[in-house]
C-alpha positions in Angstrom: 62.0 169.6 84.9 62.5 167.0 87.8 62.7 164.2 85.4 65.4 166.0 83.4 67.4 167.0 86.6 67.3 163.7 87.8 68.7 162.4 84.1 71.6 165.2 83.9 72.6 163.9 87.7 76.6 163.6 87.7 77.6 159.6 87.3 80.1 160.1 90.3 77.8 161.2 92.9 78.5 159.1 96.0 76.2 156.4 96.2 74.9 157.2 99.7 73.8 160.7 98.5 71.8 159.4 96.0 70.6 156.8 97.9 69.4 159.7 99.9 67.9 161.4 96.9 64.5 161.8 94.8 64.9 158.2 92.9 66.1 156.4 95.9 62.8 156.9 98.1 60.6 155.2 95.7 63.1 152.5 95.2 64.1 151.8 98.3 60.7 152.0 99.6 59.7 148.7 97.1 62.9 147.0 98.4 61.9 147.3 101.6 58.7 145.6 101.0 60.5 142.6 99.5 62.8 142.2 101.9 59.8 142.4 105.0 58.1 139.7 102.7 60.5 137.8 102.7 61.5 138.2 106.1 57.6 136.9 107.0 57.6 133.9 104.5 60.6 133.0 106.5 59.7 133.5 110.0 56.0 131.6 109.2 58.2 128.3 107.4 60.3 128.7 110.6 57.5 128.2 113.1 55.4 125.8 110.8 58.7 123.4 110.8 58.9 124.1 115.0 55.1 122.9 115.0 55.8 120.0 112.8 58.6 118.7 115.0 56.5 119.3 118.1 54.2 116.7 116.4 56.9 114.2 116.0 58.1 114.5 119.3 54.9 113.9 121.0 54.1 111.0 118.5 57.7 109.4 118.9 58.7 110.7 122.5 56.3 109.0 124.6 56.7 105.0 125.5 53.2 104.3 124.7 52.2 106.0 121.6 50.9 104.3 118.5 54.1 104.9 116.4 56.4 104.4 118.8 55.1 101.3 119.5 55.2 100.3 115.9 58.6 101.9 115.2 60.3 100.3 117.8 60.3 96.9 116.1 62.6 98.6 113.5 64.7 100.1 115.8 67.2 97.3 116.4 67.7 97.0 112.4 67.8 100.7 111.6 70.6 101.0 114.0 72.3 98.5 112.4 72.0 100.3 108.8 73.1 104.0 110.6 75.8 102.0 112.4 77.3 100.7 108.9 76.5 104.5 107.3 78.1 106.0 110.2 81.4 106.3 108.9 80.3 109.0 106.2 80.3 111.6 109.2 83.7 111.5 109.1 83.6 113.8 105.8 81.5 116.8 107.8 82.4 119.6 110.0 83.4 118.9 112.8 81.5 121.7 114.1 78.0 120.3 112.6 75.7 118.2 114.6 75.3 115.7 112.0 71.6 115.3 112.1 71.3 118.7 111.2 74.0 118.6 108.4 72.3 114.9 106.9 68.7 116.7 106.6 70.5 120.0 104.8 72.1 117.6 102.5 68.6 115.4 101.2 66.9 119.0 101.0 69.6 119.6 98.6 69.8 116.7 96.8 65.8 116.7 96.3 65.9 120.1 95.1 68.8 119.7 92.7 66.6 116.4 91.1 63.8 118.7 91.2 65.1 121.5 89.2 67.1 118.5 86.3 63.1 116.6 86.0 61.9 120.8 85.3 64.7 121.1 82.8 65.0 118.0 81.1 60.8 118.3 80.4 61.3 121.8 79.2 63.6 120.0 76.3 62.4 117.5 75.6 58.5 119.7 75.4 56.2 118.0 73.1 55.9 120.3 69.7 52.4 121.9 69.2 50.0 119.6 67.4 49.5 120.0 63.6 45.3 120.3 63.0 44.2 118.2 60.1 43.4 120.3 57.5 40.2 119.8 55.0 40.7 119.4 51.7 38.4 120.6 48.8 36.7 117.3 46.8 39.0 116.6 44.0 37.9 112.8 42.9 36.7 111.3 40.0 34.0 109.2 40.7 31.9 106.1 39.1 28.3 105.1 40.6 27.8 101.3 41.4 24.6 99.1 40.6 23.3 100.0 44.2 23.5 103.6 43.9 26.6 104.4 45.9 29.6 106.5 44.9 33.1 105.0 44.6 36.0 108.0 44.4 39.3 107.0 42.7 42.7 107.7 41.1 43.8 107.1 37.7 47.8 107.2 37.3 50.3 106.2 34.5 49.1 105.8 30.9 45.8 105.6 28.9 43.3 103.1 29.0 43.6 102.3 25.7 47.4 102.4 25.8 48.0 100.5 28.5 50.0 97.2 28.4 49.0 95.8 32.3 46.2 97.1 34.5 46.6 97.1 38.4 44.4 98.0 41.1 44.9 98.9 44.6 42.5 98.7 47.5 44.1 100.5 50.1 45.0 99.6 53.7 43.7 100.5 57.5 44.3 105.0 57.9 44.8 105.4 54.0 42.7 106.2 50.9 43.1 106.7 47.1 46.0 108.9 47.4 48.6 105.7 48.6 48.5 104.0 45.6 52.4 102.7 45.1 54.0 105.9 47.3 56.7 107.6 45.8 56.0 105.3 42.4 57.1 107.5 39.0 55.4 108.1 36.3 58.3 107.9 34.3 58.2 104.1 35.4 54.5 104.1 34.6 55.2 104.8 31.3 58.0 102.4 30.8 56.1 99.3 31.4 53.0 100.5 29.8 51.1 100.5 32.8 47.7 101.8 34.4 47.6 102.2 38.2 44.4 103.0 39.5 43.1 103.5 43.7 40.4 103.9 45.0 38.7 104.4 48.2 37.3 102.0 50.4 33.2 102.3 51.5 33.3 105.4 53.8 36.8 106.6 53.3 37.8 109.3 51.3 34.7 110.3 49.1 33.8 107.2 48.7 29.8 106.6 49.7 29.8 104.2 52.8 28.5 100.6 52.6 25.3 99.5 54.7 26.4 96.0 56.0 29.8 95.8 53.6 32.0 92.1 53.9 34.7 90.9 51.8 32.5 89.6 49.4 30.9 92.6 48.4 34.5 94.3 49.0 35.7 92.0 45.7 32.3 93.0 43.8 32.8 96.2 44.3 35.8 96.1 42.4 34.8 94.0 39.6 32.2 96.9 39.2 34.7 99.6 39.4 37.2 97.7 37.2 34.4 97.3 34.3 33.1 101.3 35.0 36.6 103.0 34.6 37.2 100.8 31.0 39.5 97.6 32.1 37.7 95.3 30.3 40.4 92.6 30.5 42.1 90.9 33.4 43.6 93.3 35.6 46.3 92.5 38.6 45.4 93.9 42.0 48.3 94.8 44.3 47.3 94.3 48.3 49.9 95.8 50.7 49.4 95.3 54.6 45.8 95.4 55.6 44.8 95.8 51.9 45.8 92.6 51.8 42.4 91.4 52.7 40.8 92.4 50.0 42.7 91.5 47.5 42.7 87.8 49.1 38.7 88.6 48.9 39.2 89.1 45.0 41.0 86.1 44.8 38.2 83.9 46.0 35.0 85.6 44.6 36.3 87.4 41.3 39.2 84.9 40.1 38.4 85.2 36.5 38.3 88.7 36.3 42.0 88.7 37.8 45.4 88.1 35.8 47.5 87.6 39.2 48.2 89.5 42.3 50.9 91.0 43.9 51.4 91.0 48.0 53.4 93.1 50.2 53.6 91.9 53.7 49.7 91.2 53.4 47.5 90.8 56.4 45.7 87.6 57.2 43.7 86.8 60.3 45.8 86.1 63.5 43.3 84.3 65.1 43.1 81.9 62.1 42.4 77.7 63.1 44.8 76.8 60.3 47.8 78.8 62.5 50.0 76.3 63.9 51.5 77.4 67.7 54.9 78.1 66.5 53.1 80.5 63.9 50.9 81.9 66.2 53.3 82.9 68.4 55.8 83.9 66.1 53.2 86.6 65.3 51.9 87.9 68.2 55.1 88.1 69.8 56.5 91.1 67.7 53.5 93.0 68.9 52.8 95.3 71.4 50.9 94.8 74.0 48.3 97.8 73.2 48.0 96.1 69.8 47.0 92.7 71.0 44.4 95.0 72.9 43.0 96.4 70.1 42.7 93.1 68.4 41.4 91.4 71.4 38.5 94.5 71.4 38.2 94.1 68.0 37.3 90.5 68.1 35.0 91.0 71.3 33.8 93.9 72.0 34.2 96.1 68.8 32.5 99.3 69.7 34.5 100.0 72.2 37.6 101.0 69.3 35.4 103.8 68.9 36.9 105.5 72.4 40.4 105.1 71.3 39.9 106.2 67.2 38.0 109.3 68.7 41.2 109.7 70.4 43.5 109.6 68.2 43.2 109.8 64.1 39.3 111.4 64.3 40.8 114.4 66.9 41.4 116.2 64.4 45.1 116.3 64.5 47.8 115.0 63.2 50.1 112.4 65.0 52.5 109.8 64.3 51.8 106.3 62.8 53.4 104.0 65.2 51.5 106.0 68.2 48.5 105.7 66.6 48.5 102.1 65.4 50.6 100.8 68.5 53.4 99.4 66.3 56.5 98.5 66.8 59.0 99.3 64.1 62.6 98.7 63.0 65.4 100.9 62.9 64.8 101.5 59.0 61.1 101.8 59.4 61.8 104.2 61.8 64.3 106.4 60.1 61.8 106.1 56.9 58.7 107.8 59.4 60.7 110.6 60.6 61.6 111.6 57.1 60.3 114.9 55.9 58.8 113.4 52.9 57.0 110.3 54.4 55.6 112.9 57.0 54.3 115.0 54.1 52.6 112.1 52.5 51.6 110.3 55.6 49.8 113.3 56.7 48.1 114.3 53.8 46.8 110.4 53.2 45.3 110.5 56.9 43.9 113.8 56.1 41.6 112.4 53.2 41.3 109.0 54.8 39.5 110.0 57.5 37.5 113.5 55.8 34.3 112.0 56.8 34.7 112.1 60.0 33.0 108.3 60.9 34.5 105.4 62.9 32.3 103.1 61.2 34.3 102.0 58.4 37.9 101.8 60.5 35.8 99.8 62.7 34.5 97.8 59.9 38.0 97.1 58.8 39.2 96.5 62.3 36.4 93.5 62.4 37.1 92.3 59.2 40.9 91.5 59.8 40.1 89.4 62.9 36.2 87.8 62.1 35.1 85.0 59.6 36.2 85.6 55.9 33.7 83.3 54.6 36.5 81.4 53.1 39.7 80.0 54.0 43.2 80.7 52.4 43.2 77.3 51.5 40.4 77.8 49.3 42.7 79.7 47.3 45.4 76.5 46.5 45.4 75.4 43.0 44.7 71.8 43.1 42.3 69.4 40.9 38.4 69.3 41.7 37.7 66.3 43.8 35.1 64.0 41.9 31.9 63.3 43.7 30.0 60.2 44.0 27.6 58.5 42.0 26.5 57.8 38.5 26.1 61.7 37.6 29.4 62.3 38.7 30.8 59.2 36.7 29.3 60.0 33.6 30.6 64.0 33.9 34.0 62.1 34.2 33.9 60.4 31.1 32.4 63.2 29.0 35.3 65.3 30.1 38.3 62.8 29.7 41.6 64.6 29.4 39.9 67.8 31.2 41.1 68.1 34.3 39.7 70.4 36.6 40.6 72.7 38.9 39.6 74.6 42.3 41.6 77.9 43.2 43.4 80.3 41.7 44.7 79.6 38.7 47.3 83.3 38.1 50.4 83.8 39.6 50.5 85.1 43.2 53.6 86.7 44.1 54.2 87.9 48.0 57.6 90.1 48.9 57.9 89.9 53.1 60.4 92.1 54.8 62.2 90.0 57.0 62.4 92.6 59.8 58.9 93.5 59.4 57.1 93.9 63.0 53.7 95.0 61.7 52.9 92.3 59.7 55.7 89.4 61.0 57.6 87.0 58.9 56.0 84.0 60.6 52.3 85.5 59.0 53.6 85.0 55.1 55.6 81.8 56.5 51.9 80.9 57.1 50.5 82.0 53.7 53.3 80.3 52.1 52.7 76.7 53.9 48.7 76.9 53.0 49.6 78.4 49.3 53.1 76.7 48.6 52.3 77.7 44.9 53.2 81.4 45.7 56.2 82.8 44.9 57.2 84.1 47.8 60.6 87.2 47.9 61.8 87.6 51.2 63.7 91.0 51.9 66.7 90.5 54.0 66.9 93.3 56.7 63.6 95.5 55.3 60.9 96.4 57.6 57.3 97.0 56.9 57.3 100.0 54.9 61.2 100.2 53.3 60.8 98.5 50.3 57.2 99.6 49.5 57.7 103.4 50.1 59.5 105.7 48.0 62.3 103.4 46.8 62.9 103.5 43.4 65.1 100.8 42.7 62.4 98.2 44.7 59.4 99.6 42.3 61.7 98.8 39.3 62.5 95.3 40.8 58.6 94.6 41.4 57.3 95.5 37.9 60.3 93.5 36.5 59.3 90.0 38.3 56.0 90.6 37.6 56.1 91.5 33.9 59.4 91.0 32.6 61.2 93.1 30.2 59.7 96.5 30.0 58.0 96.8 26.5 56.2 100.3 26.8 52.5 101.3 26.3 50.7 99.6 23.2 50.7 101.6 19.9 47.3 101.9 18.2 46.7 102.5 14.9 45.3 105.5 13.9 42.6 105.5 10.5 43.7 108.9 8.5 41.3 108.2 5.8 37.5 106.5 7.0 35.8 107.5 3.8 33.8 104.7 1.7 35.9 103.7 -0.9 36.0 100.5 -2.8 38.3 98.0 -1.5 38.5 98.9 1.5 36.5 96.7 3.3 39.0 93.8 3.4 41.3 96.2 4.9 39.4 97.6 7.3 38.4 94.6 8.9 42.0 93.8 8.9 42.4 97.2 10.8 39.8 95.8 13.6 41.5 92.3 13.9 45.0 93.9 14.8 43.5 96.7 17.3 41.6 93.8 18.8 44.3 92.0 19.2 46.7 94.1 20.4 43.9 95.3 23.4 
């Protein structure tokens, strides 16, 4: 019944009778204990800023203490500087001792820039971190001669069917999935192509390698090539970092290879064949966390352990350029922050690194700055150097009119984005003075991932220098009738030449 008195009280009750009422006691009783507690936090900073200022008295008020002694030097030029600043008391009360006004006025200012570095972290607050997420296995897989497990993707048209074979070893963070990214199948198709990725030793669901170089990087692929059905020459397609192995299946597997196709591909930065200019045209454009990493991964290698722990094996998702310390473009940059990079970005990382193991990033990370075990220059087309002595004359003569050759004998073709920072122009500038045989396409104004990823137009352009005309997928002839009958013999032999020849 109180409580519904209490609610039926008249709105125009003087507000000094109800402060006098049932409500107001309980309220006015917590106000009171506010106010008091304020009242002491006050009176308490009051005296502690009275004891303070005793201490600075004491300190600065006698001739012979330490800090008077010390300060003293200063005191001719500090009078000097509140001399010249002297004029601004002009613009304060008159009634305002203008030491006391001066020290109201910093308190001011630092709790003003206080309360704009609270509010200006508040918006610009770091969204919540996205947790990688574990995907079920999914792969096709082939088993190698030494018992391991390669995992790969098959894209575009049929083995049989298809006109051009390419395959892509991927780069540093990535796996199977990459491939071409945003690539069509539609394109696929038109050209009569077969794209197939797959993952490196230790990514993906690929079985690690126990003591894995670039030579045994370029055998594994000659296996896989053979195991999936490509039992002609096949391209292979090296973008960034992938680069190196695809300079690996250059030097070990030529004949297995029709030509290759770079995209801003990696080569060692420490390399003795680097000119200065070179050199520094490279490591310039990087930052200086970058040249870190390099300079760990080229002396003390472990240690990268710490910092992938850190950041891509945490178990959450970040961006590339953090991770990586790169330095990007304007376009690169615009092309990270795009929904659907992001989406494939993180979703690559996610099955790059499933198993969990530093070993093979670190493995790559050594790899791009150690000994190849051959030089780029290996790769030049040029004729064999004859040796000395009667053996060597007399293999001269036998072969008259056959000259030989060292190298690589396809085409190499090499696009370079000419405002690439992860892989710089003066790196391919390099390539292209060891190798002057290969076609090199520089890309006015593209970074390191604008022309590769999701472009359309730039996939259409790349197919067409390397292939020409698009002519489809190749039609095979299909036997209605296989019965036994006479005559047919003749015919189906016939039948075998043309399939043969058009595989």
């Amino acid at each position: 019944m109180m409580g519904t008195s209490e609610d039926q009280y008249p709105r125009f009750v003087n507000s000094a009778a109800w402060s006098n009422g049932h409500h107001g006691s309980e309220t006015e009783s917590f106000g009171y204990q506010v106010r008091e507690f304020v009242k002491g936090v006050t009176e308490m900073s009051v005296e502690f800023a009275k004891g303070c200022r005793d201490i600075v008295r004491q300190s600065l008020g006698k001739e012979d203490s330490f800090m008077r002694k010390n300060l003293g030097k200063l005191k001719g030029p500090c009078e000097k500087v509140c001399g010249k600043l002297r004029f601004f008391n002009e613009y304060l009360p008159e009634d305002k001792d203008p030491l006391h006004a001066w020290s109201v006025i910093c308190f001011v200012l630092v709790l003003a820039f206080a309360v704009l570095s609270v509010n200006t972290e508040g918006e610009n607050s770091i969204p919540l971190e996205k947790k990688l997420s574990i995907h079920p296995l999914s792969a096709d897989r082939i088993l190698l001669p030494d018992g391991r497990y390669i995992a790969y993707r098959e894209e575009g048209v049929a083995a049989d069917r298809a006109r051009y074979s390419i395959i892509v070893p991927h780069n540093f963070l990535s796996s199977r999935l990459a491939g071409i990214p945003g690539l069509k199948a539609s394109l696929l198709e038109e050209f009569g192509i077969r794209l197939l990725t797959y993952d490196l030793p230790g990514f993906g669901e690929s079985d690690p390698h126990p003591s894995r170089n670039l030579e045994s990087s370029a055998l594994d692929m000659s296996f896989f090539a053979s195991s999936v059905g490509v039992n002609d020459k096949f391209w292979v397609l090296g973008y960034s970092s992938g680069g190196l192995h695809a300079w690996a299946a250059l030097k070990y597997i030529p004949d297995r290879l029709a030509g290759a196709a770079m995209f801003a591909p990696m080569v060692n930065p420490y390399d003795s064949m680097m000119t200065k200019g070179e050199m520094y045209g490279i490591w310039e454009k990087w930052t200086r966390k970058r040249k870190f990493m390099y300079f760990l991964a080229r002396r003390f290698p472990r240690s990268l352990v710490y910092f992938y722990r850190q950041t891509f094996l945490s178990g959450k998702h970040g961006k590339i350029d953090k991770w990586l310390s790169l330095s990007l473009g304007k376009r690169d940059r615009a092309l990270i922050e795009d929904p659907l990079y992001e989406e494939f970005w993180q979703r690559d990382v996610e099955e790059s690194v499933r198993q969990g193991n530093a070993k093979p990033f670190l493995e790559e990370a050594v790899l791009q700055v150690s000994n190849w075990g051959f030089r780029l220059a290996d790769l030049k087309l040029q004729k064999k150097q004859q040796g000395k002595g009667i053996v060597s004359l007399l293999k001269s003569f036998l072969s008259r009119g056959q000259d030989e050759y060292t190298g690589f004998l396809g085409p190499i073709h090499i696009w370079q984005g000419m405002d690439d920072r992860v892989v710089p122009p003066s790196m391919t500038d390099f390539v292209h003075r060891v190798l002057p045989g290969a076609a090199m396409h520089k890309l006015p104004y593209e970074g390191h991932f604008t022309y590769f990823y999701f472009c359309d137009e730039c996939h259409r352009q790349i197919f067409t220098t390397l292939f020409g005309t698009p002519q489809g997928p190749l039609n095979i002839a299909v036997e209605v009738d296989q019965s036994p009958v006479e005559g047919d013999g003749e015919e189906q032999e016939e039948g075998t030449f043309c399939n043969a020849t058009l595989n």
